[in-house]
Each structure stands twice: as C-alpha cells, then as structure tokens.
C-alpha positions in Angstrom: -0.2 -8.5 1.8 -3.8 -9.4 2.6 -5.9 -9.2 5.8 -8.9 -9.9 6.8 -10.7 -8.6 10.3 -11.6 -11.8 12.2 -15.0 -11.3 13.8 -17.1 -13.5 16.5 -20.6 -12.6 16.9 -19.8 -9.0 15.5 -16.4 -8.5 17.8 -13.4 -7.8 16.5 -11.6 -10.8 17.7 -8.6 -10.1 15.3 -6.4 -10.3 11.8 -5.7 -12.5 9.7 -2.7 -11.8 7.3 -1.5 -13.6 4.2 2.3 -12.3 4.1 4.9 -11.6 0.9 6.1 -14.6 1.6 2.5 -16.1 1.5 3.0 -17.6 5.0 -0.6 -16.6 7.0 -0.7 -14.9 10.4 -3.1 -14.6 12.9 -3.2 -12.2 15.9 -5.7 -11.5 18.3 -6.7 -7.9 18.7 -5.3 -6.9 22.3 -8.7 -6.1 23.4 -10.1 -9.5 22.4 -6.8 -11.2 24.0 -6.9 -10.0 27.2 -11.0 -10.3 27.3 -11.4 -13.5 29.4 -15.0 -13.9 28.6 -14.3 -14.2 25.0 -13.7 -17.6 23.4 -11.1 -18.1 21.2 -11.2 -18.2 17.6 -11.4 -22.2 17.3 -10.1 -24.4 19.6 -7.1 -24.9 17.1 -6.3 -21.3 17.9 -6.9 -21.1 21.9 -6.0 -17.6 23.3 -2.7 -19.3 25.4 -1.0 -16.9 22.8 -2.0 -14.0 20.9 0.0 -14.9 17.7 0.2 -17.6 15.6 2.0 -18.3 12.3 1.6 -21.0 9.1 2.7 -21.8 5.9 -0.5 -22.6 5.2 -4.2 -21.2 5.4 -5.3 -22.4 9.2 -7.6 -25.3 9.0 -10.1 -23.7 10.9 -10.4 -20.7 8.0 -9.6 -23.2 5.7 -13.2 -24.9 6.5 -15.2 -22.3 6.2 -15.0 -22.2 2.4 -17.7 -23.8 0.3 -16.5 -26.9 -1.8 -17.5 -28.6 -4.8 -19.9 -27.2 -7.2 -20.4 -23.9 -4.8 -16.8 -23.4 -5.0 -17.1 -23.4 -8.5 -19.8 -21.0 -8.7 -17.9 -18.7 -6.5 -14.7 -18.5 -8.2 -16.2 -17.8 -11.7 -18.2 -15.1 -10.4 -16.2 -13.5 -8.0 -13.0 -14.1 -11.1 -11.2 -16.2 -8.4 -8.5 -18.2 -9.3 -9.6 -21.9 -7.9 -6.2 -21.9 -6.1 -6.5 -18.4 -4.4 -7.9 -20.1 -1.3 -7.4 -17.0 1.2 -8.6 -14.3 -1.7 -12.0 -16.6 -1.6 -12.1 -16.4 1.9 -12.0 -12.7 2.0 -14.5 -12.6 -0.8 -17.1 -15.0 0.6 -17.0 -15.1 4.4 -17.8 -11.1 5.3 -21.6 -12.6 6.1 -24.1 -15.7 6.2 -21.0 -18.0 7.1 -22.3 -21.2 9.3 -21.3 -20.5 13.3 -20.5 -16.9 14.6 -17.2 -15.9 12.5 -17.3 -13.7 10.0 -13.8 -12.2 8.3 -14.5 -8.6 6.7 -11.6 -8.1 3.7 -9.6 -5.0 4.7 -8.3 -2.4 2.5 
C-alpha cells in the first residue's frame, strides 16, 4: 500500500492511500477535520465527512499531474510506468505543484 501526506499551504490536511486492492482512500487528518477555518481539500472532497473512498485516483489528484510531452519526460526519468498514475503523483507533486496542495510520498 501507498500513501501520500496531503498538504495545503504547508498543513497537514491528510492521506491519501492506494490500497491492495488498488481502490484509493482519502482521510482528513483529525486535526485538519475538525479545523473549521481550513478549507477542504477540493470542493469534490468537502469536509461533510472525513473519509472518502474510490476505485479510482480522485479527479482532483488526478489533475494535478502533468500531461502530454511532460508526462513523458517524467515517467522516463523518474522509471514510471506511464500507467502508474498515483506512483507519478507521489513522485512529482511533493513541490512547485500549481495552487496550494502539495502530497509528500510516505515511507
């Protein structure tokens, strides 16, 4: 199983998990959660619960990969596999990502 720590403007805000079962999960840190001054993750992910679940990589994390020829680059330098969309996201999204999330791979 993967994760990745889900950060806004440098607060933990929570994990995102790619399961056995390669479902994804995301959960907002209790801290973050209860927090009402801080926004939710996207609006696709409002804080009305603190756990959400997909078969797929959420739209929201999903965008903030690069496409096309940078997508390219990435994979054949980070030894990627072009399909591997959440192992990319880990890679490639820990800093410089457009808006104020980041998602720091954890060990």
């Amino acid at each position: 199983m993967a994760k990745g720590a889900v950060y806004i403007n440098g607060e933990l805000a929570g994990i995102l998990e790619k399961k056995a079962d390669s479902t994804y999960e995301f959960r907002y840190e209790d801290h973050y959660f209860v927090h009402e001054a801080f926004p939710p993750v996207s609006l696709t992910l409002p804080k009305s619960q603190q756990v959400y679940q997909s078969k797929d990589l959420f739209p929201f994390f999903f965008g903030l990969l690069a496409e096309g020829v940078n997508k390219d680059i990435q994979c054949r330098l980070l030894r990627i596999d072009e399909d591997d969309d959440f192992t990319r996201l880990l890679k490639t999204a820990g800093e410089d990502t457009i808006g104020a999330v980041t998602i720091k791979e954890m060990q």
